[in-house]
C-alpha positions as CSV (number, residue, x, y, z in Angstrom):
1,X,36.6,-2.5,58.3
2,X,34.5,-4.7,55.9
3,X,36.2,-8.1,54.9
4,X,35.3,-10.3,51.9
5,X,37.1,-13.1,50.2
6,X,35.6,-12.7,47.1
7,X,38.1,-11.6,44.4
8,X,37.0,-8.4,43.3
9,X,40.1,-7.1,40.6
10,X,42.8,-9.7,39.3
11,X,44.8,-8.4,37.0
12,X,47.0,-11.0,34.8
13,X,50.4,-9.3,33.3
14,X,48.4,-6.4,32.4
15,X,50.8,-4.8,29.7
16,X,50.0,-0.9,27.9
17,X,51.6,1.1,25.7
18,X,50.9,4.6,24.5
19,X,52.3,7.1,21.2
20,X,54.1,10.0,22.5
21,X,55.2,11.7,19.5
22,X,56.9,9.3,17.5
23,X,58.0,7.3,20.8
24,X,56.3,4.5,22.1
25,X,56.3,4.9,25.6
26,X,55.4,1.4,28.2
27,X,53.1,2.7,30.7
28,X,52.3,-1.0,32.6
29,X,54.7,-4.0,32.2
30,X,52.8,-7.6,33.1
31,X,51.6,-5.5,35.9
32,X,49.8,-8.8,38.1
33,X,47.8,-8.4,41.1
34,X,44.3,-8.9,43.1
35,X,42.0,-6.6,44.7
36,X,39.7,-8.2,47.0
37,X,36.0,-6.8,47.7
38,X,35.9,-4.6,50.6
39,X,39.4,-3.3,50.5
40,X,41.3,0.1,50.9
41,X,43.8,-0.3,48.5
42,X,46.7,2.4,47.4
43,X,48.1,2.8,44.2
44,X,51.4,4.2,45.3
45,X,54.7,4.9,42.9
46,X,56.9,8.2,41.7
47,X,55.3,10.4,39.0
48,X,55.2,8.8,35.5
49,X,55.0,5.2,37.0
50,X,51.8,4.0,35.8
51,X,49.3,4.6,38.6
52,X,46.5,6.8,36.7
53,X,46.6,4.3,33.4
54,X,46.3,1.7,35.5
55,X,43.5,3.2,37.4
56,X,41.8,4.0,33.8
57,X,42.3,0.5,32.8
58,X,40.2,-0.7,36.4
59,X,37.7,2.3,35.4
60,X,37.4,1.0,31.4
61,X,38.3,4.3,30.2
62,X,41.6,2.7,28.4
63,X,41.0,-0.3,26.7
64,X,42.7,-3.3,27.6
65,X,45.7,-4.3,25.4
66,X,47.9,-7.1,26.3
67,X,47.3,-9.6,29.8
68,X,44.2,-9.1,31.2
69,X,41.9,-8.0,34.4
70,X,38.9,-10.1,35.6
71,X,36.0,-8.2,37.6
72,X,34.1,-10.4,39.7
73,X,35.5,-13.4,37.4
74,X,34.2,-11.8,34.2
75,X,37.3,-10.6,31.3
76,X,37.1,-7.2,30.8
77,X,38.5,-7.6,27.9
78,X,35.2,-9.7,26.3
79,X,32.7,-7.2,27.8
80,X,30.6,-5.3,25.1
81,X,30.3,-1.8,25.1
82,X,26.6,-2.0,26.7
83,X,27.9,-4.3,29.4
84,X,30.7,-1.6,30.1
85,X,28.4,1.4,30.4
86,X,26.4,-0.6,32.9
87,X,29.5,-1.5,35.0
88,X,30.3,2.4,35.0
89,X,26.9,3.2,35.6
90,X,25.9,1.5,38.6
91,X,29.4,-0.3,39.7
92,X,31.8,2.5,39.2
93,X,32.3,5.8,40.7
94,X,35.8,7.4,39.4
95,X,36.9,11.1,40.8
96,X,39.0,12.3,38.2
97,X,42.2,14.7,39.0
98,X,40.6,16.8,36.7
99,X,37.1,16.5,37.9
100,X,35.1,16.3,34.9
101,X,32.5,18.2,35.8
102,X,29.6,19.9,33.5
103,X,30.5,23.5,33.8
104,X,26.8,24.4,32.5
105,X,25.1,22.2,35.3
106,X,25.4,23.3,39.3
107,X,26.7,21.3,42.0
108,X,23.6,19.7,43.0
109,X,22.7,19.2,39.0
110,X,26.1,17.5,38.2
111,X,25.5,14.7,41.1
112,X,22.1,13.9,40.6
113,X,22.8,14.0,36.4
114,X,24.4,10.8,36.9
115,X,21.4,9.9,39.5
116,X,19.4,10.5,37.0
117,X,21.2,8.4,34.6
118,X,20.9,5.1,36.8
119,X,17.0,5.6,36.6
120,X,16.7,6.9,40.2
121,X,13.0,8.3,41.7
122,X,13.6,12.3,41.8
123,X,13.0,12.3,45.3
124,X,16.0,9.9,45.8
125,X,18.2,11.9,43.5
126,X,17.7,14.6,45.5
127,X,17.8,13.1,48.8
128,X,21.4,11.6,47.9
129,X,22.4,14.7,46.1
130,X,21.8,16.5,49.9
131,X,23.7,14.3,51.7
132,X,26.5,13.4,49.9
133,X,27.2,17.4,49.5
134,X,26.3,18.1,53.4
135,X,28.7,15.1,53.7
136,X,32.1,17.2,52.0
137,X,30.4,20.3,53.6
138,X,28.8,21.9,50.7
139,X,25.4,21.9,50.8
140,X,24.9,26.0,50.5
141,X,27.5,26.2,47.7
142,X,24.7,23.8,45.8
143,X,23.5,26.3,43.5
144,X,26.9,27.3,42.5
145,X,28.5,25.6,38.8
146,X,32.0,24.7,39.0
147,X,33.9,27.8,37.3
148,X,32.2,29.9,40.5
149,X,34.2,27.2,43.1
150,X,38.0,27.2,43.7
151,X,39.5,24.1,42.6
152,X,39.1,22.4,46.5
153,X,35.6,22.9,46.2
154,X,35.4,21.5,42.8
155,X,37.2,18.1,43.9
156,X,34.8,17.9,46.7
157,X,31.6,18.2,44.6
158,X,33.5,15.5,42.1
159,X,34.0,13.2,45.6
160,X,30.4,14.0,46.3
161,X,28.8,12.7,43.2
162,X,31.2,9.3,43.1
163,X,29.6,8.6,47.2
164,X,26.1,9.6,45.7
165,X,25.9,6.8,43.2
166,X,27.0,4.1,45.5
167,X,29.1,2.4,43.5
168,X,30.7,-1.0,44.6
169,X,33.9,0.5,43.7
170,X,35.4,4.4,44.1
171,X,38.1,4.7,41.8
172,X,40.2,7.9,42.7
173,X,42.9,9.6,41.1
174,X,45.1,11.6,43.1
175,X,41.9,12.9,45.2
176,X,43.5,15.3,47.5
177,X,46.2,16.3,45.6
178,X,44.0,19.6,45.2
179,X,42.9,19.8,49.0
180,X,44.5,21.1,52.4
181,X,45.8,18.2,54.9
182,X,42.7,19.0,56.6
183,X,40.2,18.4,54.3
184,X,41.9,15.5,52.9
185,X,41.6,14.1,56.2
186,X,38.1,14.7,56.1
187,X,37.9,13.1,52.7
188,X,39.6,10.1,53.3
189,X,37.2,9.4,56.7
190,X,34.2,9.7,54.3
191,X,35.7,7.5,52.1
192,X,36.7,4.9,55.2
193,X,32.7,6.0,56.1
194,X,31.4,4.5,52.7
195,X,33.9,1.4,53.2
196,X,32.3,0.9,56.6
197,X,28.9,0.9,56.2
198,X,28.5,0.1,52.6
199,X,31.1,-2.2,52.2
200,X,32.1,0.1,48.9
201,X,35.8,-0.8,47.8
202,X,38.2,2.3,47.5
203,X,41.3,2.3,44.8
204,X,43.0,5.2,45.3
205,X,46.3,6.6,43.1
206,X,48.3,8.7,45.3
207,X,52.0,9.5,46.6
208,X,50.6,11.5,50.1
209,X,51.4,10.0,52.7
210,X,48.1,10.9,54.5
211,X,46.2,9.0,51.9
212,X,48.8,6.0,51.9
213,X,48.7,5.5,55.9
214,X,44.5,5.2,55.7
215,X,45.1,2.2,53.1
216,X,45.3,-1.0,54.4
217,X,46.8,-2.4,51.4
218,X,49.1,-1.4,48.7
219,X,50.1,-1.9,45.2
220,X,53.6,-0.2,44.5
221,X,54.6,0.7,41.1
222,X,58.1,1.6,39.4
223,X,58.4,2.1,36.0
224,X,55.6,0.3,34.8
225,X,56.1,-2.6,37.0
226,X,54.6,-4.5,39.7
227,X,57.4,-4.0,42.7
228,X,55.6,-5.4,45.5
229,X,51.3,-5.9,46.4
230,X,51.6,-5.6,50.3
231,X,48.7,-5.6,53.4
232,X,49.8,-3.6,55.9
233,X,48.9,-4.7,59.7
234,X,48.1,-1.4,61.0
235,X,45.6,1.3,59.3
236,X,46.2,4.6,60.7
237,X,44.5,5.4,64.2
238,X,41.8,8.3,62.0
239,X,40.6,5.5,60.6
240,X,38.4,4.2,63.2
């Protein structure tokens, strides 16, 4: 597994709130950790403990409130809106639990749309659209849009289009919370794949214990808080 000592994520008493009504609900509490380059790292915690708004905050779709996170030394807080569309554009590849797709656009269309997007040759967004869909077994369901797929199929084109951009991260929320054990397997070895040869860094939000054991480290939230960053020894023997 690739190895890096650069600092990747570092997160300084990262603190959210959201409205619920007329409550005021604390998502994150001085939540404080790093997340080196390189790394298979689990966001683990009970339901309602702040895994997917922390995982928005590391993907800039929330907006920073109080502390702070630093990627690759530069304050997310300070960055511009143009400087945070290129980070999601070329840096970024977030698989929503929701998937996000364009229901109007086919599989092939909605992975090389973002292609597209970070100025790639046609005859690359094709090529990459092709093998990132052969890669979660879908190539012949290409033609297909999303409300023809069952909801498995549609988290595996969403997987499919976050490995086609090659980000340097894949953010991922609860990614095989809509999959078999099977395919989840499968999905977390093409994930391990991209780690491997690309050196792409995987943040994954997630209470299966599948997903957990592939991670070699975790961050472990309750309530809101920080309750222990650890790096586990041993990855789980399908990971090699």
């Amino acid at each position: 597994m690739s190895q890096s000592n650069q600092i990747l994520y570092d997160a300084d008493k990262v603190h959210f709130q959201y409205q619920l009504g007329h409550q005021r609900i604390e998502a994150l509490r001085e939540v404080t950790f790093q997340i080196k380059a390189g790394d298979l790292v689990c966001l683990s915690g009970p339901s309602g403990s702040g895994k997917s708004t922390l995982l928005n905050l590391l993907g800039l779709i929330e907006p920073m409130q109080t502390g702070n996170i630093f990627f690759q030394g530069h304050s997310l807080k300070k960055l511009n809106e143009n400087q945070k569309n290129q980070l999601r554009k070329f840096e970024l590849g977030f698989i929503f639990q929701h998937f996000h797709l364009f229901p109007v656009l086919t599989a092939e269309e909605n992975i090389e749309y973002f292609l597209f997007r970070q100025g790639l040759p046609k005859k690359e967004r094709v090529l990459r659209a092709k093998k990132s869909l052969e890669s979660v077994g879908l190539w012949s369901h290409r033609h297909k849009k999303p409300l023809e797929m069952s909801g498995g199929q549609r988290q595996r084109i969403a997987i499919a289009r976050a490995l086609a951009k090659h980000p340097k991260v894949i953010l991922a929320d609860e990614p095989t919370a809509s999959l078999d054990q099977k395919t989840g397997a499968e999905i977390m070895s093409l994930f391990l794949q991209a780690n491997q040869e690309r050196g792409t860094t995987l943040i994954v939000s997630s209470h299966d214990p599948m997903v957990v054991n592939y991670c070699k480290n975790k961050i472990n939230l309750r309530d809101g808080l920080t309750v222990v960053q650890q790096e586990s020894h041993h990855v789980s023997t399908s990971c090699h």
